[in-house]
Structures are given as C-alpha cells and as structure tokens.
PDB file of N, CA, C and O in Angstrom:
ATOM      1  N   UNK A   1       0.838  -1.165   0.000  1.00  0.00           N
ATOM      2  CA  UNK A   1       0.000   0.000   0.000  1.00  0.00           C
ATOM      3  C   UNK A   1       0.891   1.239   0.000  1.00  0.00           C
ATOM      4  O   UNK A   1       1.802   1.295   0.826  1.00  0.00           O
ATOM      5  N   UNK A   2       0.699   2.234  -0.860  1.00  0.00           N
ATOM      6  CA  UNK A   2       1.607   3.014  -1.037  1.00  0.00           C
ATOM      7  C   UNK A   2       0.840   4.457  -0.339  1.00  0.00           C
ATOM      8  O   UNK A   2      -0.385   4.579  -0.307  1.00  0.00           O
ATOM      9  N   UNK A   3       1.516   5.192   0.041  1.00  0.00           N
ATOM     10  CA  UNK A   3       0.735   6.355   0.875  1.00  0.00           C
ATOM     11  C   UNK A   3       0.920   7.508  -0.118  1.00  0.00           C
ATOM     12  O   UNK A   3       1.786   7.303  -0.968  1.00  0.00           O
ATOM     13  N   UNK A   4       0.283   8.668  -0.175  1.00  0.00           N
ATOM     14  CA  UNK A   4       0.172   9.565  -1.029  1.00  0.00           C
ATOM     15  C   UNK A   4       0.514  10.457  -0.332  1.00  0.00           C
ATOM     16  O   UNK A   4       0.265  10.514   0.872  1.00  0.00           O
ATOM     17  N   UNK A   5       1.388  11.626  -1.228  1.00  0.00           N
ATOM     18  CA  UNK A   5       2.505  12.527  -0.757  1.00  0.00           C
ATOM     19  C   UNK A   5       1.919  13.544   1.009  1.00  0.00           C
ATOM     20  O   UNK A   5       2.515  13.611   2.084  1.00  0.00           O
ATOM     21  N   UNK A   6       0.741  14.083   0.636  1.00  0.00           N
ATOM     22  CA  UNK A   6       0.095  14.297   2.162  1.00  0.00           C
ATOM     23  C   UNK A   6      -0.635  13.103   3.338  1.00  0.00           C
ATOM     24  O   UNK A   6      -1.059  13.414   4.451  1.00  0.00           O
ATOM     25  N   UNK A   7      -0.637  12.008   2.875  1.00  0.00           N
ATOM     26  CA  UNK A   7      -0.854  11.279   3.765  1.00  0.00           C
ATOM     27  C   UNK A   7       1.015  11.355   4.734  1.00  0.00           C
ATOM     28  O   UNK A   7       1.234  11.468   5.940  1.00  0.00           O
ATOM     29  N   UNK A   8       1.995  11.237   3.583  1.00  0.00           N
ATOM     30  CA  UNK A   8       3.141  10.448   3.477  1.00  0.00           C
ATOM     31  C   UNK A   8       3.571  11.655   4.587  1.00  0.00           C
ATOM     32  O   UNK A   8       4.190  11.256   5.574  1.00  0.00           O
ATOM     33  N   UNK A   9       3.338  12.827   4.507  1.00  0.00           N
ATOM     34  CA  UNK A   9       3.897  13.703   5.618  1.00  0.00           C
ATOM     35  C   UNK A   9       3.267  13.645   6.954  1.00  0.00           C
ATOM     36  O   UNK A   9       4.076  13.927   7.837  1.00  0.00           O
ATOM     37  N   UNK A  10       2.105  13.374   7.375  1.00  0.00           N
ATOM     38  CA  UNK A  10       1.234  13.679   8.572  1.00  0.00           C
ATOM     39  C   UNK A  10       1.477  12.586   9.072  1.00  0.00           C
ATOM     40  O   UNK A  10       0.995  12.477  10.199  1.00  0.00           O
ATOM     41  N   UNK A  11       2.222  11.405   8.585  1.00  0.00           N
ATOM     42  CA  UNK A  11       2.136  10.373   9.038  1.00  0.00           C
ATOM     43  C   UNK A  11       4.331  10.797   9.779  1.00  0.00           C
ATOM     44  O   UNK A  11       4.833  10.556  10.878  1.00  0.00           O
ATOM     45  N   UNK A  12       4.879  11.378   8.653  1.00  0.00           N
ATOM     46  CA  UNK A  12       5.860  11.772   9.373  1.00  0.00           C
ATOM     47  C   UNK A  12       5.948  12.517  10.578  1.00  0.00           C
ATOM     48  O   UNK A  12       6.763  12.252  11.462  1.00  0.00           O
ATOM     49  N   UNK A  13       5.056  13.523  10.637  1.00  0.00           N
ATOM     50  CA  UNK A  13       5.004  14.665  11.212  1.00  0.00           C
ATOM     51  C   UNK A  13       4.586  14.076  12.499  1.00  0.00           C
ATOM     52  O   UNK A  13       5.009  14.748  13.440  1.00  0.00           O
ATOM     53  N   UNK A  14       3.528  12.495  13.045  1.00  0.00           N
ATOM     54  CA  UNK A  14       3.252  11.777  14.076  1.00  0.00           C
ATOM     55  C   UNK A  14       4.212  10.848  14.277  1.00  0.00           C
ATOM     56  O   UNK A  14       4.135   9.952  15.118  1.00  0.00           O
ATOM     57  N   UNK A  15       5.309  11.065  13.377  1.00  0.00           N
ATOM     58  CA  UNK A  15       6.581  10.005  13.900  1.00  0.00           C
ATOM     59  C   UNK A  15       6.963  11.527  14.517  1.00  0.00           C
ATOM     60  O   UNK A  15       6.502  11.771  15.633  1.00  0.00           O
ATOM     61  N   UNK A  16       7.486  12.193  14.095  1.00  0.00           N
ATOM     62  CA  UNK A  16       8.709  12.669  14.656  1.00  0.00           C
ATOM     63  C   UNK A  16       7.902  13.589  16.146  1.00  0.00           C
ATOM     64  O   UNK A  16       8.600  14.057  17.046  1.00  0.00           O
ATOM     65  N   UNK A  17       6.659  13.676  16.136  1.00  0.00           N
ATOM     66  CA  UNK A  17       6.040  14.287  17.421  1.00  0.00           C
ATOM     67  C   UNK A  17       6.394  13.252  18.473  1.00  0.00           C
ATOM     68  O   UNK A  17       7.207  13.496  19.364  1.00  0.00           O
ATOM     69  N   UNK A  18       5.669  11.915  18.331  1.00  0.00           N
ATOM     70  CA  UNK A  18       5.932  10.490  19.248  1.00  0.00           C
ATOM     71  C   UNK A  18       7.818  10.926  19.547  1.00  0.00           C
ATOM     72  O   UNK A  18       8.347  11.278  20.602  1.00  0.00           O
ATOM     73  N   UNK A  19       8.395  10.738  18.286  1.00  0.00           N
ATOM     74  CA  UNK A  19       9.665  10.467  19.132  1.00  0.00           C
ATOM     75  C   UNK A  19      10.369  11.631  19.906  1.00  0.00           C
ATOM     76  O   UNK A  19      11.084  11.374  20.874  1.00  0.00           O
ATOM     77  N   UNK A  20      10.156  12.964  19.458  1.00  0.00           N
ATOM     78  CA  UNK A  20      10.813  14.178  20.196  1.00  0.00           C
ATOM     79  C   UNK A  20      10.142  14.015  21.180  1.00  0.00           C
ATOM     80  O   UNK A  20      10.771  14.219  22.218  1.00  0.00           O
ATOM     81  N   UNK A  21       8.789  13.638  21.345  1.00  0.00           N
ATOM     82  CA  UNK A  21       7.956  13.579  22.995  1.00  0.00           C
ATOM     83  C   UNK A  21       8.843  12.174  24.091  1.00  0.00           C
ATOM     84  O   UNK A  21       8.785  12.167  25.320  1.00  0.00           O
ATOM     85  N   UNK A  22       9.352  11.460  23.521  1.00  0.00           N
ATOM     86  CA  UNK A  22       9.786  10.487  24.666  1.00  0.00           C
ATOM     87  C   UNK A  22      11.313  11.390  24.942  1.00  0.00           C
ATOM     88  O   UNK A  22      11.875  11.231  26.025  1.00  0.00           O
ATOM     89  N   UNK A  23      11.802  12.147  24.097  1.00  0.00           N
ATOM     90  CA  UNK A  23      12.983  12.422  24.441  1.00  0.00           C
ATOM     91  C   UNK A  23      12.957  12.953  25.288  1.00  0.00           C
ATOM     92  O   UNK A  23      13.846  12.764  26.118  1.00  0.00           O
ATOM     93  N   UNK A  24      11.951  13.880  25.526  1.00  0.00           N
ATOM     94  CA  UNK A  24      12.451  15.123  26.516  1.00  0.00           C
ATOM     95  C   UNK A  24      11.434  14.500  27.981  1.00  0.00           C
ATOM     96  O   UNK A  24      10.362  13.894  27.989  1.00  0.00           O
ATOM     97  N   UNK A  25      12.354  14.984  29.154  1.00  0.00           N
ATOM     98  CA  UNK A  25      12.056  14.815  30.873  1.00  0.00           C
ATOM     99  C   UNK A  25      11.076  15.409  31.233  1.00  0.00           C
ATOM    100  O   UNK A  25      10.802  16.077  30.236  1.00  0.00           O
ATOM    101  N   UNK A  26      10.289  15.649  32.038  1.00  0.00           N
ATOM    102  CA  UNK A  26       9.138  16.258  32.997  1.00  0.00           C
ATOM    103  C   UNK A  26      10.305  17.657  33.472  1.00  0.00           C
ATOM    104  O   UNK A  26      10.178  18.878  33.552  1.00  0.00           O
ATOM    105  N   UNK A  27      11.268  16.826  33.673  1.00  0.00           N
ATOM    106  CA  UNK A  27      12.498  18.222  34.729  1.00  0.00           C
ATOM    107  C   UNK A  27      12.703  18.787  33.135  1.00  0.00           C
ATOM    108  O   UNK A  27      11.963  19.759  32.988  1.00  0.00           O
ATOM    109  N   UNK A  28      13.158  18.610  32.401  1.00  0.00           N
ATOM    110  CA  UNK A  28      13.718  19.465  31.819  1.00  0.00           C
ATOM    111  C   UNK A  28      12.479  20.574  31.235  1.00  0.00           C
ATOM    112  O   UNK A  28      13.110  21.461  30.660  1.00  0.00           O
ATOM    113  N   UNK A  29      10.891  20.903  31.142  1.00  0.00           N
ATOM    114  CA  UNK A  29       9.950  21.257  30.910  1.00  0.00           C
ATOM    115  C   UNK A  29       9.512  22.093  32.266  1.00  0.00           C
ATOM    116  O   UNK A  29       8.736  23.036  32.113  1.00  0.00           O
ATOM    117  N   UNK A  30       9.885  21.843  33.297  1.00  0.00           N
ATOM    118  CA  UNK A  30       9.415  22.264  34.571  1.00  0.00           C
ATOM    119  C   UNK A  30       8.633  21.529  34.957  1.00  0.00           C
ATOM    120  O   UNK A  30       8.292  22.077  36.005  1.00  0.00           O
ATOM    121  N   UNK A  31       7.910  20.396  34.855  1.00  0.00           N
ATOM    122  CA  UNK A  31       6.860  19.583  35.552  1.00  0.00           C
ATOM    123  C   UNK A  31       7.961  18.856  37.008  1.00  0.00           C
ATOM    124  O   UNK A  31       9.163  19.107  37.088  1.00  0.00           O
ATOM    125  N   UNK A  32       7.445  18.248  37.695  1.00  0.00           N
ATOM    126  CA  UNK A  32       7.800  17.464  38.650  1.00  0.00           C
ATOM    127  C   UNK A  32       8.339  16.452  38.036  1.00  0.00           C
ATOM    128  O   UNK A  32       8.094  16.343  36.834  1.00  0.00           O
ATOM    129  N   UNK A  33       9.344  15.296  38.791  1.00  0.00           N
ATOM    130  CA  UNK A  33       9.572  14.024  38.309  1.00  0.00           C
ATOM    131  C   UNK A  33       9.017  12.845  39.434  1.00  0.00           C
ATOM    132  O   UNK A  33       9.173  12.818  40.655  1.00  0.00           O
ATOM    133  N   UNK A  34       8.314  11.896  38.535  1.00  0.00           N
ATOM    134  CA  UNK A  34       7.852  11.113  39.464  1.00  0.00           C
ATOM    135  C   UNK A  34       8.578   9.764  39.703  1.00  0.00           C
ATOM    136  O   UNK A  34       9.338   9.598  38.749  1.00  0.00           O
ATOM    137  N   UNK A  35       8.664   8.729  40.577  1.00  0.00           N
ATOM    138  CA  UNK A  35       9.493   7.645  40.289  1.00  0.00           C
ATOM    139  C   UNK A  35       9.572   7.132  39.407  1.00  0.00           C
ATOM    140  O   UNK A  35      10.643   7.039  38.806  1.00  0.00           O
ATOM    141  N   UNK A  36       8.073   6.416  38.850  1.00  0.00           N
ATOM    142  CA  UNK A  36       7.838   5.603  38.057  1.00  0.00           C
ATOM    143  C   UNK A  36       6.534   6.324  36.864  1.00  0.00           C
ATOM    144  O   UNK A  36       5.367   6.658  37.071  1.00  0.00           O
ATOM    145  N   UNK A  37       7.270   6.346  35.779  1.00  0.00           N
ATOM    146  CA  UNK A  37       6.159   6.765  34.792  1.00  0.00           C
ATOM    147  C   UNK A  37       6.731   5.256  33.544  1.00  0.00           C
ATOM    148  O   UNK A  37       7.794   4.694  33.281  1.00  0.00           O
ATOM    149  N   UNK A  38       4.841   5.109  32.964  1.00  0.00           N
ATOM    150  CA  UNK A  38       4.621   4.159  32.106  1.00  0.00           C
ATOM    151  C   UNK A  38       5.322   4.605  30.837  1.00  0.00           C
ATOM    152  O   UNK A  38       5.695   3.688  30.104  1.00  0.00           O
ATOM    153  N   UNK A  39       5.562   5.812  30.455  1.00  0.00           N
ATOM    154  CA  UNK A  39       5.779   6.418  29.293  1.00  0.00           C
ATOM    155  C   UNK A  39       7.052   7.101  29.644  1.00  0.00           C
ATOM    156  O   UNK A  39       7.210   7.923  30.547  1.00  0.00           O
ATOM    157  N   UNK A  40       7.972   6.631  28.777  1.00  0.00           N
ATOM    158  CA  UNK A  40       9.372   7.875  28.426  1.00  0.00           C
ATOM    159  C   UNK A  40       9.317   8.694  28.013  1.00  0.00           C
ATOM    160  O   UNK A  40       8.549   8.949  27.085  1.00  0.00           O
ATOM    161  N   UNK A  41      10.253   9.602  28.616  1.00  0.00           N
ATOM    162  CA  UNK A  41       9.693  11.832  28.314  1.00  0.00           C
ATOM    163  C   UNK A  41       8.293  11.966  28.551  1.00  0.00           C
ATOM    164  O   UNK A  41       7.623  11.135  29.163  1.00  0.00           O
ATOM    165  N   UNK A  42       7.895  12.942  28.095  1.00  0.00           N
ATOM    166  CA  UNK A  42       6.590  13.450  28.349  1.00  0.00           C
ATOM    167  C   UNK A  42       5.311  12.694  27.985  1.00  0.00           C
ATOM    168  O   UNK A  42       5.338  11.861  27.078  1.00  0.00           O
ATOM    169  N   UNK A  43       4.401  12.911  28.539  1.00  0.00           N
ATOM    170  CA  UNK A  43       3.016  12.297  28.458  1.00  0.00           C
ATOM    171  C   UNK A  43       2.270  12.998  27.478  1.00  0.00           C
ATOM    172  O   UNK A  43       2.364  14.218  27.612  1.00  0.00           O
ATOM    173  N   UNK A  44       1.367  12.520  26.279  1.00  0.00           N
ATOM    174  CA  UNK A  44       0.558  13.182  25.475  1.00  0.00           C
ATOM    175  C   UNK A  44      -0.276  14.650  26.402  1.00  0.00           C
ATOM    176  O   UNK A  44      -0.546  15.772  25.973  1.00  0.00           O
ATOM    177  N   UNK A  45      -0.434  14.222  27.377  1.00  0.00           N
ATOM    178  CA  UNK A  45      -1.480  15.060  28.151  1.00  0.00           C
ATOM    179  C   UNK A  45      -0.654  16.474  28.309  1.00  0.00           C
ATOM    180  O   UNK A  45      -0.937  17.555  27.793  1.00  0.00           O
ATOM    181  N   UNK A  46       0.574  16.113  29.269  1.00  0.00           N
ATOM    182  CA  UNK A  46       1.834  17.069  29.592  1.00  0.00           C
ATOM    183  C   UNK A  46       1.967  17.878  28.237  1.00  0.00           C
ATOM    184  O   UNK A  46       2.058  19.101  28.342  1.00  0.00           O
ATOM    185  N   UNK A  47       1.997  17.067  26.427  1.00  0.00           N
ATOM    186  CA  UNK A  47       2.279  18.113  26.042  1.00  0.00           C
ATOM    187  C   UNK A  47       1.689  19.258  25.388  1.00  0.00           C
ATOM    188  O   UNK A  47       2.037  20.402  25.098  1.00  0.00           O
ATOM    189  N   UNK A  48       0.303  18.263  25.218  1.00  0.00           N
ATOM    190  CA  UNK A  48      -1.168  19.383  25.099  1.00  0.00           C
ATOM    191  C   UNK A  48      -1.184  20.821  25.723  1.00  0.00           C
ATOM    192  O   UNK A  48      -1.115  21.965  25.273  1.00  0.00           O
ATOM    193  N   UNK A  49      -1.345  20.058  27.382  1.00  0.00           N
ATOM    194  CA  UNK A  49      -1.206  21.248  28.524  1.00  0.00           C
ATOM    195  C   UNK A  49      -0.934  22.304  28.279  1.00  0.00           C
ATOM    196  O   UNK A  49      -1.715  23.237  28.091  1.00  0.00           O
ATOM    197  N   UNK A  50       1.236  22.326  28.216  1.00  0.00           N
ATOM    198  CA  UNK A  50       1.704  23.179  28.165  1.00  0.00           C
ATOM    199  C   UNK A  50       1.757  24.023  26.581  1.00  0.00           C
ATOM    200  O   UNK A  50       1.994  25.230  26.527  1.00  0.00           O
ATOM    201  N   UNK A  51       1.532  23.290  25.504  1.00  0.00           N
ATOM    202  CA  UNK A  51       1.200  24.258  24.510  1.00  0.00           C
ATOM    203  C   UNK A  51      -0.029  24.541  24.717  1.00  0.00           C
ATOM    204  O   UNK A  51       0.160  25.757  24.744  1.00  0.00           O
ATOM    205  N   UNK A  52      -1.079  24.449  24.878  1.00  0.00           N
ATOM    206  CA  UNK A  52      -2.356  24.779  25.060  1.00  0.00           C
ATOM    207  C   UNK A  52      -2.975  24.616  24.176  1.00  0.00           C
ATOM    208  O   UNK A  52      -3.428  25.510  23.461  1.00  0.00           O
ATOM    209  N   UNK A  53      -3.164  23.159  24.000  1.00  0.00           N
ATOM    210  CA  UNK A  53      -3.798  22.884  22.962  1.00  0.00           C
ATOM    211  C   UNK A  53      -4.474  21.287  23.556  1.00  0.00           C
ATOM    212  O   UNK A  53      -3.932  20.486  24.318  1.00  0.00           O
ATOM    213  N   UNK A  54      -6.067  21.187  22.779  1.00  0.00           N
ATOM    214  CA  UNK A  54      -6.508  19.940  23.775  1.00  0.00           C
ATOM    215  C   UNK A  54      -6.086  18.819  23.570  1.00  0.00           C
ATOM    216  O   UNK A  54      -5.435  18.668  22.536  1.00  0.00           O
ATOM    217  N   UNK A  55      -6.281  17.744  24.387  1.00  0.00           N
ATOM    218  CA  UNK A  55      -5.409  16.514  24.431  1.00  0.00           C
ATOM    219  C   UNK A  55      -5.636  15.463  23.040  1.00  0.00           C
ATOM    220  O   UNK A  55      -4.839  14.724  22.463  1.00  0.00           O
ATOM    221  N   UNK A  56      -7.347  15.814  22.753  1.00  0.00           N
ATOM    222  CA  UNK A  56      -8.180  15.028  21.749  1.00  0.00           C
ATOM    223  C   UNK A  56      -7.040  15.310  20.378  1.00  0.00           C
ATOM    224  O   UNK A  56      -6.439  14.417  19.781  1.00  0.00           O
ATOM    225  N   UNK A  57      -6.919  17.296  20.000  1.00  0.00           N
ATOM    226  CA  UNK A  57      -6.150  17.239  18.884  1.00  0.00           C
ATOM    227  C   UNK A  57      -4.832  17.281  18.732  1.00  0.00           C
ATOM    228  O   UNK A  57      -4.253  17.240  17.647  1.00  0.00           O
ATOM    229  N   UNK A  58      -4.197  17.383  20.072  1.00  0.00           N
ATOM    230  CA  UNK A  58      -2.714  16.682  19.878  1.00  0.00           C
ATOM    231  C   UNK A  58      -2.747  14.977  19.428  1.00  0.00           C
ATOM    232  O   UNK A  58      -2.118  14.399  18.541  1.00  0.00           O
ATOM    233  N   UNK A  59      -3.485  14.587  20.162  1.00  0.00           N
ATOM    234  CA  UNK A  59      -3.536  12.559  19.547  1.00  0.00           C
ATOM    235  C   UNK A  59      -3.894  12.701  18.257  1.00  0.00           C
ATOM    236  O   UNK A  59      -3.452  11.847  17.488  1.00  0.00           O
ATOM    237  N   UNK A  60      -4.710  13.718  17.728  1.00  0.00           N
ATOM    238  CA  UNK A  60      -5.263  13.766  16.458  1.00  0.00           C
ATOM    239  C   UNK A  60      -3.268  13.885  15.637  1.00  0.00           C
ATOM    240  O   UNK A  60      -2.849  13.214  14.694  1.00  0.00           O
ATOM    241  N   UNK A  61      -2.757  14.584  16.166  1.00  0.00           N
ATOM    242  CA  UNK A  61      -1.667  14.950  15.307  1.00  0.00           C
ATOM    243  C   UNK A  61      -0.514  13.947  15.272  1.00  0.00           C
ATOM    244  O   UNK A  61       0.305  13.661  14.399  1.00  0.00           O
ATOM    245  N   UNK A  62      -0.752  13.458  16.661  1.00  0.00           N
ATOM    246  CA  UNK A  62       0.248  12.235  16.686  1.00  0.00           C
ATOM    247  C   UNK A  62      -0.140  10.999  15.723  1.00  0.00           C
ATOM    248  O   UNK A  62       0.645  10.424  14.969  1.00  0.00           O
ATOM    249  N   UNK A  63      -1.419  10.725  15.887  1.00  0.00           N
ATOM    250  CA  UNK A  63      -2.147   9.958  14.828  1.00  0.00           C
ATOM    251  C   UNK A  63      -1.867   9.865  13.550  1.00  0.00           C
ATOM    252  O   UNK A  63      -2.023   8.786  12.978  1.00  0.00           O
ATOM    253  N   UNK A  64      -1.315  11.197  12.751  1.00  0.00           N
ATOM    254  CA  UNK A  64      -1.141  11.245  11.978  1.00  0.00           C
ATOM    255  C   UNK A  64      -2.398  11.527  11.332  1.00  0.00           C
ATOM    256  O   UNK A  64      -2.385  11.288  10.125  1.00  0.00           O
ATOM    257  N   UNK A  65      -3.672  12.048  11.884  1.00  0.00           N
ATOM    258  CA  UNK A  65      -4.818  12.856  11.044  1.00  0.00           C
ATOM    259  C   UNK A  65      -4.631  13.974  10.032  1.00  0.00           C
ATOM    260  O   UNK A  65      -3.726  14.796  10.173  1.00  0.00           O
ATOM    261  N   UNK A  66      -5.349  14.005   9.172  1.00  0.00           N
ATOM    262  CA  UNK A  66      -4.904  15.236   7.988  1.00  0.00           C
ATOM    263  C   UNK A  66      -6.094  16.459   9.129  1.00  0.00           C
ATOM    264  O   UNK A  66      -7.312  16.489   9.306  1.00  0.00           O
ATOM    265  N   UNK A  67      -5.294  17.036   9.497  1.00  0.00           N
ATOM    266  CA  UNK A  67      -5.978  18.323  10.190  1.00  0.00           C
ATOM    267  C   UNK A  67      -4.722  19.312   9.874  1.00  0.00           C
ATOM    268  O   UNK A  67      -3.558  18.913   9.835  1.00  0.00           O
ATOM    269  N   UNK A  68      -5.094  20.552   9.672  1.00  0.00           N
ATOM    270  CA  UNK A  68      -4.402  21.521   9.320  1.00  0.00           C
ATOM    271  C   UNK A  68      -3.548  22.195  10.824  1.00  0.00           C
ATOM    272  O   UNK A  68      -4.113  22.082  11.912  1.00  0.00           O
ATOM    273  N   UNK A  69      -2.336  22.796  10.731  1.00  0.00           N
ATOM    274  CA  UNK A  69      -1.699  23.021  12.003  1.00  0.00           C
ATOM    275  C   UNK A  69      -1.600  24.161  11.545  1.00  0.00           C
ATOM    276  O   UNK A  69      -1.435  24.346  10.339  1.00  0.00           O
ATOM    277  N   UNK A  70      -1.696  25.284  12.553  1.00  0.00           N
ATOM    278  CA  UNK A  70      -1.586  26.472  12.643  1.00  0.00           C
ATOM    279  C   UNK A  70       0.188  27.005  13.007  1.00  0.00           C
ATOM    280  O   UNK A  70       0.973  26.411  13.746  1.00  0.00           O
ATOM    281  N   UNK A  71       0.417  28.138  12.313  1.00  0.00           N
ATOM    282  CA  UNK A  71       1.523  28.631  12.477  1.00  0.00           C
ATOM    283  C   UNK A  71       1.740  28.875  14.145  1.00  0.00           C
ATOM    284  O   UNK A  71       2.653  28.244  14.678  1.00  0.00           O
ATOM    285  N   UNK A  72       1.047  29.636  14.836  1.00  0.00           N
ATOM    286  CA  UNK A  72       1.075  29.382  16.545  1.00  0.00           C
ATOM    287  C   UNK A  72       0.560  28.265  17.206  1.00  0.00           C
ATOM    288  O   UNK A  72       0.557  28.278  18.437  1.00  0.00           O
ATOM    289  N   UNK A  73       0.131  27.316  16.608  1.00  0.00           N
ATOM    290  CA  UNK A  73       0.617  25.898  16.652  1.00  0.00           C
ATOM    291  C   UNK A  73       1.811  25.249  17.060  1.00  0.00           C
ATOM    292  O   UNK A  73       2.497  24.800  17.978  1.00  0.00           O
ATOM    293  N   UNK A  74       1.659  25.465  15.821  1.00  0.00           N
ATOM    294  CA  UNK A  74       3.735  24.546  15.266  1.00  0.00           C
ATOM    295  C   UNK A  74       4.606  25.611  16.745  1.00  0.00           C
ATOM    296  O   UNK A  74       5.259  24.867  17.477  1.00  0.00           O
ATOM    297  N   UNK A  75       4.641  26.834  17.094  1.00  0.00           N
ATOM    298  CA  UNK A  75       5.491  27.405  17.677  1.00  0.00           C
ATOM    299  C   UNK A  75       5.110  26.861  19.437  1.00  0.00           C
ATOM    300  O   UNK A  75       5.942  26.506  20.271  1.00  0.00           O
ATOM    301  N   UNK A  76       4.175  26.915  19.545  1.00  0.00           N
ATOM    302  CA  UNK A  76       3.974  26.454  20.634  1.00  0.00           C
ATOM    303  C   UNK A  76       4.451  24.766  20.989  1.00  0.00           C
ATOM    304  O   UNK A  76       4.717  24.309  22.101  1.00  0.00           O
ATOM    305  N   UNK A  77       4.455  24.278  20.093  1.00  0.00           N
ATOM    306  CA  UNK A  77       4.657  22.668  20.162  1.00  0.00           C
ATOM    307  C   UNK A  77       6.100  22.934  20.135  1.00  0.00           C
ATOM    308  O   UNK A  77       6.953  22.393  20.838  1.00  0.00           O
ATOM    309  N   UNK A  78       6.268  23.835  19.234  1.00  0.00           N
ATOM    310  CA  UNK A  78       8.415  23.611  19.167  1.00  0.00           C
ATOM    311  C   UNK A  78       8.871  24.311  20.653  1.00  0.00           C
ATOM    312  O   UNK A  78      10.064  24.611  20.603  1.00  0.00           O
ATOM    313  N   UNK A  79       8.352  24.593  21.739  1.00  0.00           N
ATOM    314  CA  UNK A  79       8.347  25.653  22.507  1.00  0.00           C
ATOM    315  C   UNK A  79       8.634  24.245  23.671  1.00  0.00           C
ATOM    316  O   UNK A  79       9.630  23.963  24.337  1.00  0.00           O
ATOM    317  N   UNK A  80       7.428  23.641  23.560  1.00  0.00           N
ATOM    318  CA  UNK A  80       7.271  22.292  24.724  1.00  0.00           C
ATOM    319  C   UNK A  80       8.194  21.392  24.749  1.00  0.00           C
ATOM    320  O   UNK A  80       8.583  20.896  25.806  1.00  0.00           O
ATOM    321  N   UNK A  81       8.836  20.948  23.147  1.00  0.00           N
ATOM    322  CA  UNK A  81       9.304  20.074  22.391  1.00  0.00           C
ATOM    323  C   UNK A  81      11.007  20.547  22.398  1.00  0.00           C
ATOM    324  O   UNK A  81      11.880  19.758  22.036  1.00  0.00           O
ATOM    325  N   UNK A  82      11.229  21.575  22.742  1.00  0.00           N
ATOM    326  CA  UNK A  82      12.538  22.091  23.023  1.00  0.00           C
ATOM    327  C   UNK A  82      13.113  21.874  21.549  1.00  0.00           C
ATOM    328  O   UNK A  82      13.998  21.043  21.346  1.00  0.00           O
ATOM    329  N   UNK A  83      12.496  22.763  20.392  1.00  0.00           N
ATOM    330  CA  UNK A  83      13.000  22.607  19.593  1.00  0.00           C
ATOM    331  C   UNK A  83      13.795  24.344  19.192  1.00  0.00           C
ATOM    332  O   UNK A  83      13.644  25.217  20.047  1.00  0.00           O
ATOM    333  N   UNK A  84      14.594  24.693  17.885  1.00  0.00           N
ATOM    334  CA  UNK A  84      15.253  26.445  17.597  1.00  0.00           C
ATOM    335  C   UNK A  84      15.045  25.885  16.445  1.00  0.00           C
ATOM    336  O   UNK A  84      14.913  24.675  16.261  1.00  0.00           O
ATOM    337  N   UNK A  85      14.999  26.941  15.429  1.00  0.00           N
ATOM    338  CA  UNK A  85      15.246  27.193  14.336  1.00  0.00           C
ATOM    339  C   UNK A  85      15.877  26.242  13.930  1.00  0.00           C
ATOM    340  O   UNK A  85      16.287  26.223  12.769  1.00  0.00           O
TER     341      UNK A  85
END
C-alpha cells in the first residue's frame, strides 16, 4: 500500500512528534519528576497542557490525522518540544 505525498507527511510529522515527545524529561519542561512513569519523556497530556492545545487534537496529530496546524501551533509545540530554528 503506497501512501500519497500528504498522507506520506502527517504520518511523518506523528513520527517525529511520538519520538521528540519520549525524548524530553518532565524536569527538563518544569513539571515534577515522578518515580515511576509508564511512558518515556513526556506524556501526550503534559504536552497538550503546556502548549495549550486539547489533548483530543494533539492525539489527532500524533495519529497522523490530515488536520491543518496552525503557524502558533507549530510554535507552541516547538516551545514544549525544546525545539530552535
């Protein structure tokens, strides 16, 4: 099954969200650290939160849904996500 050039990105764009989200710590974001968490780096919820955006359409994005992302979007997510230019 071959994916078509905008499927082929949104589906990137929920890889590389999943994996920059396990990279980064609760400490390095300012949250607390707890002993034991089920999930490495941050929690879908944690990164909704702090960009401010709801939990339903961050999974939507991790999912890889064709939903359109807003320019203060994307900045807010690169903000949580500890990403620069």
């Amino acid at each position: 099954m071959s994916l078509g050039n905008d499927d082929y990105r949104y589906k990137e764009l929920a890889d590389f969200l999943k994996i920059r989200r396990q990279k980064i710590s609760p400490s390095q974001v300012g949250l607390p650290t707890t002993e034991r968490r089920r999930t490495p780096g941050l929690r879908r919820e944690e990164v909704a939160q702090l960009s401010g955006i709801g939990l339903t359409w961050y999974t939507w994005l991790e999912q890889g849904r064709p939903i359109h992302v807003s320019t203060s979007i994307i900045e807010s997510l690169s903000r949580v996500l500890l990403l620069d230019a």
